[in-house]
DOMIDREN-659280 format. One record per residue (C-alpha): x, y, z; residue number from 1. Coordinates in nm, 2 decimals, always signed. Each point is the difference from the previous one (the first is absolute). Layout:
N
rolum u->X v->Y w->Z resi->NUM
...
This chain:
352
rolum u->+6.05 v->+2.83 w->-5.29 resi->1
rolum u->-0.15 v->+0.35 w->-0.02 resi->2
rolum u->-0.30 v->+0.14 w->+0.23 resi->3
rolum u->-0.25 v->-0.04 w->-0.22 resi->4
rolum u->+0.13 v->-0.42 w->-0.10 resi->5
rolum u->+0.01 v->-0.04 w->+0.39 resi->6
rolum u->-0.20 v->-0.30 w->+0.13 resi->7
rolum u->-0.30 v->+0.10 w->+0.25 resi->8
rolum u->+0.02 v->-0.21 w->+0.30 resi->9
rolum u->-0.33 v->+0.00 w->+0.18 resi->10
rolum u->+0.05 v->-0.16 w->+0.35 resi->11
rolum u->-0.33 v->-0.12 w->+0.21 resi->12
rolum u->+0.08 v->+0.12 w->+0.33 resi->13
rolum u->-0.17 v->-0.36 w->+0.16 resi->14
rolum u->-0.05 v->-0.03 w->+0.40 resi->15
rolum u->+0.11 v->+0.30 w->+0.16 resi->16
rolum u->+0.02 v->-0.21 w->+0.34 resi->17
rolum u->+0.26 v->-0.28 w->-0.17 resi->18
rolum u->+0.33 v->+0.09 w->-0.14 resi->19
rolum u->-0.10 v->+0.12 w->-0.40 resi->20
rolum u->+0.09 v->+0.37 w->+0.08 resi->21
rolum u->+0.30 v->-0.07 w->+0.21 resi->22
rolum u->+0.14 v->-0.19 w->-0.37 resi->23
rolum u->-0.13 v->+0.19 w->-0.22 resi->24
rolum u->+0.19 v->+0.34 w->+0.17 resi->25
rolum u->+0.31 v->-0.23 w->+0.05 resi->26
rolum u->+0.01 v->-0.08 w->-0.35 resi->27
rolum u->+0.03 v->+0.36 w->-0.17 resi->28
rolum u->+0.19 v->+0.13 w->+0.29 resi->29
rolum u->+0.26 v->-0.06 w->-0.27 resi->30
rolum u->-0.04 v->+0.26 w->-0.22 resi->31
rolum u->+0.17 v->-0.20 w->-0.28 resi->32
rolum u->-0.36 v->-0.16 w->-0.03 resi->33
rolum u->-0.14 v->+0.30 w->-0.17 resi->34
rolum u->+0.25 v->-0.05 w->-0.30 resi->35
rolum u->-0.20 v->-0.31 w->-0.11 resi->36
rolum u->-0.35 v->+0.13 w->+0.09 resi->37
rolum u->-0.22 v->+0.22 w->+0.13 resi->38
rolum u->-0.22 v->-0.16 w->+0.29 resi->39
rolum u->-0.42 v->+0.17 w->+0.11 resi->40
rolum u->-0.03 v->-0.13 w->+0.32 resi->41
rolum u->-0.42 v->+0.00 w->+0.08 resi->42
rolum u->-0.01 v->+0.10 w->+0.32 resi->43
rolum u->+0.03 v->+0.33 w->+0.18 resi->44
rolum u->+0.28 v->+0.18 w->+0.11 resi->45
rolum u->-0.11 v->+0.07 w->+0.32 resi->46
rolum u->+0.01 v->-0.36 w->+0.07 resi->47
rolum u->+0.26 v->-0.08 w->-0.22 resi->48
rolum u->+0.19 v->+0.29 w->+0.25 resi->49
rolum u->-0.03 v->-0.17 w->+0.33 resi->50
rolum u->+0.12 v->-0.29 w->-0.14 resi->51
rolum u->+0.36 v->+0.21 w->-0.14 resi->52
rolum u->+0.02 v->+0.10 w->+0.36 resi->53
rolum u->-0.09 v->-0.33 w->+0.19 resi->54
rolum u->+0.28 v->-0.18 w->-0.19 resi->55
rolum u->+0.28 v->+0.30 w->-0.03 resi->56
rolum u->-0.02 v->-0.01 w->-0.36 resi->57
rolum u->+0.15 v->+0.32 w->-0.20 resi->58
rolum u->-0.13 v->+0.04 w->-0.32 resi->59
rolum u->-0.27 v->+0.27 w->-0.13 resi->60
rolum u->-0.36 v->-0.06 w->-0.13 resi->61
rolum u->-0.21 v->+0.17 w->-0.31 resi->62
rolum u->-0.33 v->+0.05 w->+0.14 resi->63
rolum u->-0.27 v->+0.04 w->-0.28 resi->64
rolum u->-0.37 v->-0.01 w->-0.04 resi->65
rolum u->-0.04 v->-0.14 w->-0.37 resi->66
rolum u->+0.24 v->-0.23 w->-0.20 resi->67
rolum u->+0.04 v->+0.27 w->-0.24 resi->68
rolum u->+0.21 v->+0.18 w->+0.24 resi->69
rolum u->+0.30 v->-0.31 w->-0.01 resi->70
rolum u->+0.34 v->+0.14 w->+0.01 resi->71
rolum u->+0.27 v->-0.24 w->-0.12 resi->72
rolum u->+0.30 v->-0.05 w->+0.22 resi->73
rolum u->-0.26 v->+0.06 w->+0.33 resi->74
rolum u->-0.13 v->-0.23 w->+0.21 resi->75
rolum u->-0.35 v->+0.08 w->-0.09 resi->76
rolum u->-0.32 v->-0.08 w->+0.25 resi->77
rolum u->-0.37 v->+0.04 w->-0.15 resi->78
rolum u->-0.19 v->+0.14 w->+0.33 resi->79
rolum u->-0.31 v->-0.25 w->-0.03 resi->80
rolum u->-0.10 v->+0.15 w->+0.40 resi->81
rolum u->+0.09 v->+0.28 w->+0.20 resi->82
rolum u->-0.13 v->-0.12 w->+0.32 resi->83
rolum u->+0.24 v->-0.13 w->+0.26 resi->84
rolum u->+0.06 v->-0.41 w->+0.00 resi->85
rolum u->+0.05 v->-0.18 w->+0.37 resi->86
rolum u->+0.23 v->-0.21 w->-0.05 resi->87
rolum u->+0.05 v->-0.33 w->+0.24 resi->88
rolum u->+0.26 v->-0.20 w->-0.12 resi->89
rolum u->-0.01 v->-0.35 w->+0.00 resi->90
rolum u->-0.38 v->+0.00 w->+0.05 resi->91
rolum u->-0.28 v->-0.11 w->-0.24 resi->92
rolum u->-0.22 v->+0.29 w->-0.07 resi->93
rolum u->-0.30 v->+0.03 w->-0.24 resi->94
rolum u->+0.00 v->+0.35 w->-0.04 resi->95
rolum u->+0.37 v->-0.03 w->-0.10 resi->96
rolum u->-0.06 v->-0.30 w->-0.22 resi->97
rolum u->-0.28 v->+0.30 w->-0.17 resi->98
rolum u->+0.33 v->+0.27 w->-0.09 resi->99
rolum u->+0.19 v->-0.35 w->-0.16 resi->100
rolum u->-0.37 v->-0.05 w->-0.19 resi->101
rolum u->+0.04 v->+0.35 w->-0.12 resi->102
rolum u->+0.33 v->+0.07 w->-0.06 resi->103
rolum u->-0.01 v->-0.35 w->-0.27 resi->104
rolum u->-0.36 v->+0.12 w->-0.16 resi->105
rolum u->+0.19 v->+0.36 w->-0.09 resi->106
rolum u->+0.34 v->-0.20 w->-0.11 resi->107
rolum u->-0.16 v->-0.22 w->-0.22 resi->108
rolum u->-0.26 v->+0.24 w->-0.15 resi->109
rolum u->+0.31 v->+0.18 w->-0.08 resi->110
rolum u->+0.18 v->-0.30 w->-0.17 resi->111
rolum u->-0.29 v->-0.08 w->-0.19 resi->112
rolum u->-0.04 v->+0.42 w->-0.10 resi->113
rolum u->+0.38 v->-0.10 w->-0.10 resi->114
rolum u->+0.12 v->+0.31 w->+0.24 resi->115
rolum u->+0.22 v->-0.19 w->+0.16 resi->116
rolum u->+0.22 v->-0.33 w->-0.20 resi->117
rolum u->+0.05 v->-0.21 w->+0.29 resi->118
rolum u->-0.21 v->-0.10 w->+0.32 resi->119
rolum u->+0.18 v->-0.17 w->+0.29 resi->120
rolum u->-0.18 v->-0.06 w->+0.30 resi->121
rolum u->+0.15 v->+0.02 w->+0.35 resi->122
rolum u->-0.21 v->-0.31 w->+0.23 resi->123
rolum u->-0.33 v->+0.00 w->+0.11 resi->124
rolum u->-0.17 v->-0.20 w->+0.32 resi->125
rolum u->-0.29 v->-0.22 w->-0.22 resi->126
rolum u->-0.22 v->+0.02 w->+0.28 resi->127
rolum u->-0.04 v->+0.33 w->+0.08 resi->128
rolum u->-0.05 v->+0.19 w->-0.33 resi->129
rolum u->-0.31 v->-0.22 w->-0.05 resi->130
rolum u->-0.33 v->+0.22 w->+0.00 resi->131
rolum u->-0.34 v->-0.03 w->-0.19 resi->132
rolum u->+0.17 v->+0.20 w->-0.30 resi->133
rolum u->+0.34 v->-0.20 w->-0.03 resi->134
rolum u->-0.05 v->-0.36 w->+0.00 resi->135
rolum u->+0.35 v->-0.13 w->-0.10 resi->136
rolum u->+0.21 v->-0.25 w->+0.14 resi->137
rolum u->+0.30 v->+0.23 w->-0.09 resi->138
rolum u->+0.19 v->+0.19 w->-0.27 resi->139
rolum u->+0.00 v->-0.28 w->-0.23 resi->140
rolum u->-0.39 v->-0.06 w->-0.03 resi->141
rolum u->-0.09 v->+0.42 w->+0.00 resi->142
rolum u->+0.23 v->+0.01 w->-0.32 resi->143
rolum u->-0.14 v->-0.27 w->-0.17 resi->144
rolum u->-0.33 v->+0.22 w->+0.00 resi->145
rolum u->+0.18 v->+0.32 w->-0.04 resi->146
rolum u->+0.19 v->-0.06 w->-0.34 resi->147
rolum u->+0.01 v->-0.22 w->-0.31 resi->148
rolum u->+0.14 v->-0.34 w->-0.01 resi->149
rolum u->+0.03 v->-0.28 w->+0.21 resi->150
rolum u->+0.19 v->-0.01 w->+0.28 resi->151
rolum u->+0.26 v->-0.22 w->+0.17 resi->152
rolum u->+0.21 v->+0.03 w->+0.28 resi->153
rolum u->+0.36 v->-0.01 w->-0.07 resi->154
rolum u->+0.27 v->+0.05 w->+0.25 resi->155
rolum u->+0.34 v->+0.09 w->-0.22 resi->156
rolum u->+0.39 v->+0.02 w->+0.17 resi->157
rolum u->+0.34 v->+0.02 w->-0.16 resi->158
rolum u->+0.00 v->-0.39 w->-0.06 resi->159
rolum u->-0.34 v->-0.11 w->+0.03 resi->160
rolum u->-0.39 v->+0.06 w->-0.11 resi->161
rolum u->-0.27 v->-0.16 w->+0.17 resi->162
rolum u->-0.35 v->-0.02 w->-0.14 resi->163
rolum u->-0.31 v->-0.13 w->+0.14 resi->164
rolum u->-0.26 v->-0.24 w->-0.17 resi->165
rolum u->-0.26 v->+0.11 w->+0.34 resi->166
rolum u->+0.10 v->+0.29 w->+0.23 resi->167
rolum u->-0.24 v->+0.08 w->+0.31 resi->168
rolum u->-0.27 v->-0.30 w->+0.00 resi->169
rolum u->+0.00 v->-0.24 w->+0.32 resi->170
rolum u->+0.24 v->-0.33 w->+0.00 resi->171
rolum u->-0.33 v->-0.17 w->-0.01 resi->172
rolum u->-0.15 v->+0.14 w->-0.36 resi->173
rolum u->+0.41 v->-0.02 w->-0.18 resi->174
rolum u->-0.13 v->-0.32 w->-0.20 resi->175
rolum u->-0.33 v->+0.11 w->-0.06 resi->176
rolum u->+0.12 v->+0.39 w->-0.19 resi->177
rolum u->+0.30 v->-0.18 w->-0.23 resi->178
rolum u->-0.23 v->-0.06 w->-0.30 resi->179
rolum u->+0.15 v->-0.06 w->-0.37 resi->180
rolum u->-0.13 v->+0.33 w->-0.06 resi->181
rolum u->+0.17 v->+0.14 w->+0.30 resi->182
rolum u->+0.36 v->-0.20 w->-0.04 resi->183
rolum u->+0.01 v->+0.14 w->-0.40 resi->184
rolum u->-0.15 v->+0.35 w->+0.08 resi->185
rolum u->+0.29 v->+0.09 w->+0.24 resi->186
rolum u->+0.29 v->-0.18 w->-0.15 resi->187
rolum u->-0.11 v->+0.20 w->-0.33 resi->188
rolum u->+0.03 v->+0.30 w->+0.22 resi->189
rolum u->+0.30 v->-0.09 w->+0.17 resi->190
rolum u->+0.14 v->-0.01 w->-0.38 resi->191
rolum u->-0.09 v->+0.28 w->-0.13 resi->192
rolum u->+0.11 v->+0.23 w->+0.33 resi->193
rolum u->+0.38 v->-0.19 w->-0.08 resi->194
rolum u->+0.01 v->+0.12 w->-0.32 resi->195
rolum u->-0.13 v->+0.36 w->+0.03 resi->196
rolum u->+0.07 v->+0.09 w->+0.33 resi->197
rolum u->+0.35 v->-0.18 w->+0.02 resi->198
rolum u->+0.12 v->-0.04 w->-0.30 resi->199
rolum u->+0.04 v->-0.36 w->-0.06 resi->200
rolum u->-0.08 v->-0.15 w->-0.33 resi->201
rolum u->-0.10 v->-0.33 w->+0.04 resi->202
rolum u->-0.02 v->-0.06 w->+0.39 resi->203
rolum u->+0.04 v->-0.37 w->+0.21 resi->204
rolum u->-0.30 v->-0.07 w->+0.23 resi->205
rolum u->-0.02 v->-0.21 w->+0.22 resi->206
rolum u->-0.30 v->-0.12 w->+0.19 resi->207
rolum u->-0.02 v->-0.16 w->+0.37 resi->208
rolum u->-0.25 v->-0.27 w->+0.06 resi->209
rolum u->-0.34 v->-0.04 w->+0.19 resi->210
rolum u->+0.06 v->-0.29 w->+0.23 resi->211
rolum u->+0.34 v->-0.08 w->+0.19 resi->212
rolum u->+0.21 v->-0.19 w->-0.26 resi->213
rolum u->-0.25 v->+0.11 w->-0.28 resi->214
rolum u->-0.27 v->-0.28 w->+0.13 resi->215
rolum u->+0.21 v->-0.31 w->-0.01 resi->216
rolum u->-0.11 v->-0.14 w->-0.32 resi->217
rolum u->-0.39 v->+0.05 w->+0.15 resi->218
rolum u->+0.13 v->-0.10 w->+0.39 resi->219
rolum u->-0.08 v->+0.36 w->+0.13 resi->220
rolum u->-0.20 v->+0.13 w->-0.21 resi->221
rolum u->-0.06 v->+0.00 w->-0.37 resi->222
rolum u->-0.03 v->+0.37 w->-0.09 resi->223
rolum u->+0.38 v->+0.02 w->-0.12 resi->224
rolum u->-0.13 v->-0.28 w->-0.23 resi->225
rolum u->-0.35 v->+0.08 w->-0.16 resi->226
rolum u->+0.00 v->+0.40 w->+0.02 resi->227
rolum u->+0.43 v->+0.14 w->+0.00 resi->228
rolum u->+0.18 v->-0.29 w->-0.21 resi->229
rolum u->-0.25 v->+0.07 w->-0.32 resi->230
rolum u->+0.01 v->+0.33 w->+0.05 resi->231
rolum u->+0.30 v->+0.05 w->+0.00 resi->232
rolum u->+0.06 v->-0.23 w->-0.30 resi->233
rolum u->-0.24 v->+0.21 w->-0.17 resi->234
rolum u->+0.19 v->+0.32 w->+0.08 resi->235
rolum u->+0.33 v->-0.15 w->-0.12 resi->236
rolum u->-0.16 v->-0.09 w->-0.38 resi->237
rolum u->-0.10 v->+0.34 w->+0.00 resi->238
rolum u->+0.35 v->+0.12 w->+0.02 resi->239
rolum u->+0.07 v->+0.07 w->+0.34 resi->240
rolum u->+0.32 v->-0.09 w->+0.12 resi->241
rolum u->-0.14 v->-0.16 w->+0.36 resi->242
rolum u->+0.07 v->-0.25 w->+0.25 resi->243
rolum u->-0.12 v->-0.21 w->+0.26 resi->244
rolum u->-0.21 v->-0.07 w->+0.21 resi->245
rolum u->+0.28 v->-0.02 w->+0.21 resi->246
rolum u->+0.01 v->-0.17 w->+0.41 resi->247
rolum u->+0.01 v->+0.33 w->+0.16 resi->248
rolum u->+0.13 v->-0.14 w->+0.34 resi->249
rolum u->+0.38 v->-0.03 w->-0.21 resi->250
rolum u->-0.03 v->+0.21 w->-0.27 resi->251
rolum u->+0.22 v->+0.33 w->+0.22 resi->252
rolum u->+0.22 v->-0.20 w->+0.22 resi->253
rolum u->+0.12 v->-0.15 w->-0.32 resi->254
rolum u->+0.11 v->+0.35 w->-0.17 resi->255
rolum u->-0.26 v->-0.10 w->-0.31 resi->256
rolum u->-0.15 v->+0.29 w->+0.01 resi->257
rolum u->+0.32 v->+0.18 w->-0.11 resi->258
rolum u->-0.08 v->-0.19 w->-0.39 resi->259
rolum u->-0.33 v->+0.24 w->-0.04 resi->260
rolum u->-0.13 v->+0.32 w->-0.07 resi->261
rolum u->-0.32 v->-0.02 w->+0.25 resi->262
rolum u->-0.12 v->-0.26 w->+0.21 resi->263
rolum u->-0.37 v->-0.06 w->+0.05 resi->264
rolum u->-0.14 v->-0.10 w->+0.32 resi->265
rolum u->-0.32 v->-0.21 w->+0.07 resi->266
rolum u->-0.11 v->+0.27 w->+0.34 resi->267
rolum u->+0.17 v->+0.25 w->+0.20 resi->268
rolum u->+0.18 v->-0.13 w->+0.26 resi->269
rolum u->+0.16 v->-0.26 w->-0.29 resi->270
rolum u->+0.13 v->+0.24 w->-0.18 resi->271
rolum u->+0.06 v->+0.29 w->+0.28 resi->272
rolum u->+0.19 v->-0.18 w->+0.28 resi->273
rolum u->+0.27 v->-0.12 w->-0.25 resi->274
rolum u->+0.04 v->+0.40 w->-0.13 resi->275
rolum u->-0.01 v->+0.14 w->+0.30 resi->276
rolum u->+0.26 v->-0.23 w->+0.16 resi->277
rolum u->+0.23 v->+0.03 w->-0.31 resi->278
rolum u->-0.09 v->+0.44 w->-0.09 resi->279
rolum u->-0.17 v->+0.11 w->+0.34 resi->280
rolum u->+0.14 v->+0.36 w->+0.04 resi->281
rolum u->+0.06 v->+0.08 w->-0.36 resi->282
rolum u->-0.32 v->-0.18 w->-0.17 resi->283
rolum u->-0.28 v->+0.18 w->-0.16 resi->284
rolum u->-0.36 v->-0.08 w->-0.04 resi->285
rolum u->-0.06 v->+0.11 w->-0.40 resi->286
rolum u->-0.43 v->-0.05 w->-0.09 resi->287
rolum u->+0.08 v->-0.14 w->-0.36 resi->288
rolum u->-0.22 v->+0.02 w->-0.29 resi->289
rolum u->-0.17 v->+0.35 w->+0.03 resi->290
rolum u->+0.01 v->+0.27 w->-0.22 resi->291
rolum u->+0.21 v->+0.21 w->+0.28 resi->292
rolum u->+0.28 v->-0.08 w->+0.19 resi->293
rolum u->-0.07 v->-0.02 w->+0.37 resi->294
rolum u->+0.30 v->-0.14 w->+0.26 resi->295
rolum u->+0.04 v->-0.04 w->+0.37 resi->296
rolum u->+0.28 v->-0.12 w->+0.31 resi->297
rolum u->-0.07 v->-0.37 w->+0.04 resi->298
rolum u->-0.06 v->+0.04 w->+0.36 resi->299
rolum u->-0.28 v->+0.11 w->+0.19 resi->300
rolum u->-0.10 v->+0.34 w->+0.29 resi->301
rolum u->+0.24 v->-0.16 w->+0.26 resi->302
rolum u->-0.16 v->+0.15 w->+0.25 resi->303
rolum u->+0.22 v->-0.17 w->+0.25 resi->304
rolum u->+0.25 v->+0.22 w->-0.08 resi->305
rolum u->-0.23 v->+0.30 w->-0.14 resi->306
rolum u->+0.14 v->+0.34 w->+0.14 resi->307
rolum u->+0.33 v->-0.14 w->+0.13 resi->308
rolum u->+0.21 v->+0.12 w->-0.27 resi->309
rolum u->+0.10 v->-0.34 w->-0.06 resi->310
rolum u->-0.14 v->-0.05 w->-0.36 resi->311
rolum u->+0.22 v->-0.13 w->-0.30 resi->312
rolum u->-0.15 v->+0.19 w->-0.29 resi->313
rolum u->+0.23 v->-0.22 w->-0.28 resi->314
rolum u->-0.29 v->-0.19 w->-0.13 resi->315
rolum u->-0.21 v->+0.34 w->-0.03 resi->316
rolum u->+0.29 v->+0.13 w->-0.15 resi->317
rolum u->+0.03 v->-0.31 w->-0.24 resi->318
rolum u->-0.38 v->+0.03 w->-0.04 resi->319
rolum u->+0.10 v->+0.39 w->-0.15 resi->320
rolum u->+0.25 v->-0.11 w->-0.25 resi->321
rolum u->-0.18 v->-0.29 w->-0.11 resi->322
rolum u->-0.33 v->+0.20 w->-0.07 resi->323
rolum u->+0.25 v->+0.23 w->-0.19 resi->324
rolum u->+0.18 v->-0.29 w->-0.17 resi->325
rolum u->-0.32 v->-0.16 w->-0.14 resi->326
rolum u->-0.15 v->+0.29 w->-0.12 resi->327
rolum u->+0.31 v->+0.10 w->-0.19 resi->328
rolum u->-0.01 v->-0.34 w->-0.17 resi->329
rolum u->-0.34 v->+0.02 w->-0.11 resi->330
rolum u->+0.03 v->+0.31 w->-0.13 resi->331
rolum u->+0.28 v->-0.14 w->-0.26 resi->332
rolum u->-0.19 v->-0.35 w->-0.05 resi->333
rolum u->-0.32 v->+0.22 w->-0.08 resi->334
rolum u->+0.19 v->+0.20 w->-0.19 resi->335
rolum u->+0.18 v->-0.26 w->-0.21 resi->336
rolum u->-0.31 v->-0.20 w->-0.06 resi->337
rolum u->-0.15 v->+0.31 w->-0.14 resi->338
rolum u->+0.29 v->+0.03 w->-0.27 resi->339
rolum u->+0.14 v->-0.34 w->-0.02 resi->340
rolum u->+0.16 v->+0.05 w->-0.33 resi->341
rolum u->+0.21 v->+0.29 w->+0.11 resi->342
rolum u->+0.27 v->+0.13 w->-0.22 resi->343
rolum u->+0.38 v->-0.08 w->+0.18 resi->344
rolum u->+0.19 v->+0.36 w->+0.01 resi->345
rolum u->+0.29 v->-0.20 w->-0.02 resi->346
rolum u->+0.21 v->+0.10 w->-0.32 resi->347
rolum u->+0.03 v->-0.30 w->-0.24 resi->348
rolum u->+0.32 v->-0.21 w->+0.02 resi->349
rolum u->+0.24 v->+0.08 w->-0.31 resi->350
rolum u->+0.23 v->-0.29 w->-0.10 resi->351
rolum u->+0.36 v->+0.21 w->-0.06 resi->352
């Protein structure tokens, strides 16, 4: 890949007093990360400094003031302040959860100017980047506004995807938010994102019910009954290849989920627990469905650990290549889709 075909990799730097900075500098420590892209961290690199010297890490910084300036094969960092950051680890800290507000608003309005090809987040703290101005329950809900589509969580390893029917609402609304509307909305998402962001042709979905043991024939709860089973049916006579409503309680200690392309889960912690006990480490958080690709680690600012120099950086690193991955393969499937009669180069075959 040349300079100028290089992927962009624009990194949010997330909570300064958690463990995003301490994973995003162990991840390109490894130089060999700048042959498959070149990463903006939106930051400072006076902050971005301290935290090379906190943690012993050797590698050099690009410090520029515009994204124009991006030099490939650099670790580049967009100086969004000058000022000096306190930094507490561990600790909760509105006016840090303010630097993780702007360092996202400047990485996304740069993914959305299309300077940069790829966004992936380092974690935020949900509470404390709240304000008056930013209202969002976290990266998920800001995108949705930010850019085009609609979009679904879906957290992606090297033998599972996850998706999610609800992501963030309370145990107590989950019935209430799975709709028809809702149920074929995402699974048509969830589709679509297979096909152009992964590659496979005609994906196997399955879908995890409402209620424990998908209601019981109407016992507990008839949800699975009048709003997922016709749905679903519906979906399937429209040509979707998907399954289910399955008893979610056996559906992973039985290995079935090795027989499908995605599963879909009812709420979070149905579909989340499972993942993270099968990928955690070397899972990724993908927001399917948008018109740019945005990625993260599937874990969260660990500040329990923040500053100690403990941090595994794989899933940030898995979050890197993934984001680089997926954008690669949309590129050909947009590509392909634009000229789907393309003449084969291949020379004809000549019966001797």
């Amino acid at each position: 890949m040349s300079n100028q075909d290089k992927i962009i990799v624009g990194i949010s730097i997330g909570d300064l007093n958690g463990i995003g900075s301490e994973i995003v500098l162990k991840t390109f420590q490894d130089s060999r990360m700048l042959e498959f892209c070149t990463p903006v961290i939106f930051a400072s690199v006076k902050v971005m400094s301290f935290f090379k010297k906190h943690y012993s890490i050797e590698l050099n910084l690009h410090g520029i003031d515009a994204l124009d300036k991006i030099i490939p094969k650099k670790i580049n960092v967009l100086n969004l302040w000058k000022e000096p950051v306190a930094i507490d680890f561990g600790k909760q800290d509105n006016t840090i959860g303010q630097y993780a507000v702007r360092s996202l608003e400047a990485a996304v309005l740069a993914l959305k100017q299309n300077t940069i090809h790829a966004l992936v987040t380092a974690p935020i703290n949900k509470a404390n980047i709240q304000s008056e101005r930013f209202n969002f329950p976290g990266h998920t809900d800001y995108l949705q506004q930010q850019l085009e589509g609609d979009s679904l969580m879906l957290m992606i390893s090297e033998s599972l995807r996850v998706g999610l029917l609800t992501d963030h609402v309370a145990v107590k609304d989950i019935s209430a938010n799975i709709t028809r509307e809702v149920i074929e909305k995402k699974i048509n998402t969830i589709h679509k994102t297979l096909i152009q962001d992964f590659g496979i042709a005609k994906p196997k979905i399955a879908v995890l019910g409402i209620n424990p043991h998908t209601g019981d024939n109407g016992v507990i709860g008839n949800e699975d009954d009048t709003i997922m089973r016709p749905t679903l049916d519906n979906l399937r006579n429209n040509g979707k290849t998907v399954f289910g409503p399955y008893a979610a309680d056996s559906f992973f200690g039985s290995a079935n989920y090795k027989n499908f392309d995605v599963i879909i889960a009812s709420y979070h912690d149905q579909g989340l627990v499972p993942f993270k006990t099968l990928a955690f480490g070397f899972g990724v958080n993908y927001t399917a469905g948008l018109s740019e690709i945005r990625t993260s680690p599937d874990h969260g600012t660990a500040y329990d650990i923040a500053g100690k120099n403990k941090a595994d950086f794989s899933s940030f690193r898995a979050a890197v290549f993934s984001a680089i991955t997926i954008h690669k393969t949309r590129k050909a499937y947009l590509v392909s889709a634009e000229n789907p009669l393309k003449i084969s180069k291949r020379k004809p075959f000549v019966k001797k």
